[in-house]
N, C-alpha and C positions, 0 to 999 in steps of 0.2 A: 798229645803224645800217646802211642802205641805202647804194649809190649814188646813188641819189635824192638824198638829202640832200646830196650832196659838186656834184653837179649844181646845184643850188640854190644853193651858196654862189661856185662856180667858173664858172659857164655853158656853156650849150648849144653855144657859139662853137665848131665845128673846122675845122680846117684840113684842107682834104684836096686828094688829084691822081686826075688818071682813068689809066685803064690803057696810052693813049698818049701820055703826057707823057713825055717822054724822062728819063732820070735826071738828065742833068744840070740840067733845068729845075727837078727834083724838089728836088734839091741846096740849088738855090741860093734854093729855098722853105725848107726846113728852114734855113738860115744866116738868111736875112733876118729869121724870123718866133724864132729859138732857138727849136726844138723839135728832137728827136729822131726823130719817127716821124709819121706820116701815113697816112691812112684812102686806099684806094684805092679810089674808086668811081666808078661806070659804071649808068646810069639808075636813080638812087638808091638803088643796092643794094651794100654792101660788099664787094667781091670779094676785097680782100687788103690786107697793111698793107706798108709801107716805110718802113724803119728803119733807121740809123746800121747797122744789124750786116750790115742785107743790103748795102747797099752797099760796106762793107769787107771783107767775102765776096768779093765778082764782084771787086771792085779786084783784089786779091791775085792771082784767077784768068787773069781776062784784062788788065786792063791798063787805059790812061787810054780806049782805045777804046769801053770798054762805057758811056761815058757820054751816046752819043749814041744808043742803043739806046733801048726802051719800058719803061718800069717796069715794065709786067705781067709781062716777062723776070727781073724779080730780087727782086719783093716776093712776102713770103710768101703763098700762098693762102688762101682759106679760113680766115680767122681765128678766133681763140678768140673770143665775143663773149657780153655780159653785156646785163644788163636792170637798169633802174633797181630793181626790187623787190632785184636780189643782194646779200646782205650785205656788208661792209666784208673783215670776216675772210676772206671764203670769196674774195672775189680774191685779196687777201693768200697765201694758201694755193696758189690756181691759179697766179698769176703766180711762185711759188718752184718749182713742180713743174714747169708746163711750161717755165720760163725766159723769160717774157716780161717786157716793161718796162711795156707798154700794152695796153689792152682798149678795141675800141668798146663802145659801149653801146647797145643798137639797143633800138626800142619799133616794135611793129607793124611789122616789117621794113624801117624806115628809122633809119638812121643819128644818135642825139639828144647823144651826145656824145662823147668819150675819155678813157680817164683813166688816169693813170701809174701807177707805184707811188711817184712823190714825195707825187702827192695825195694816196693813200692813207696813205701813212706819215703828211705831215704832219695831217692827219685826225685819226688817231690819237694823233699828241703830243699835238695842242688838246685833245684830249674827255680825255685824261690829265691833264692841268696842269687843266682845268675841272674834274676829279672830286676832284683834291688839293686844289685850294682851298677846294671847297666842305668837303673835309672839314677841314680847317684852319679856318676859319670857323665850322665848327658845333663843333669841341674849345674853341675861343676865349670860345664864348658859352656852354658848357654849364656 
């Protein structure tokens, strides 16, 4: 199974900030909306993500100060990013190595969605519980 597919059942719908939205604006995006991370883009092109982690990075760092600062200051650059053709597993896989939580998903170098590692997992229980039952189901009737 693709990304695609998890796309399809989840939607193309993300949330995101530009690169001079101050963090705290950023903040108080990620509370309103519960999500953890956010696509950071700038004339439709993903320039970096920000996420629970980078913010409690700088916090520790500098102080309640850094909140009035640019997000481009604290979210990651250059992000890891995936295409709806990438299989399930192989994020699974990417997201354990390089330690991330989230991946955009770009098509044609725009931006089509995000996706966690809860998607992903839960993804993977469904199509699990789907393949026991069918095989439950087919011991039943044999």
């Amino acid at each position: 199974m693709t990304i695609a597919t998890i796309l399809q059942r989840k939607g193309h719908e993300v949330v995101q900030a530009q690169s001079g939205d101050t963090v705290l604006s950023v903040v108080k995006l990620l509370a309103e909306r519960r999500i953890g991370c956010v696509p950071v883009v700038d004339q439709g092109k993903v320039v970096g993500v920000f996420s629970e982690r980078d913010l409690v990075y700088r916090l520790a760092e500098e102080g309640a100060d850094a909140l009035n600062r640019p997000v481009q200051e604290f979210m990651t650059a250059d992000p890891i990013t995936i295409d709806g053709d990438t299989p399930v597993i192989h994020c699974l896989s990417l997201m354990t190595k390089r330690r991330v939580r989230h991946l955009p998903v770009i098509r044609d170098g725009e931006l089509v969605g995000l996706v966690s590692i809860g998607d992903l997992v839960k993804f993977r229980i469904d199509s699990i519980e789907s393949e026991a039952a069918a095989l439950r189901e087919y011991i039943q009737t044999a």
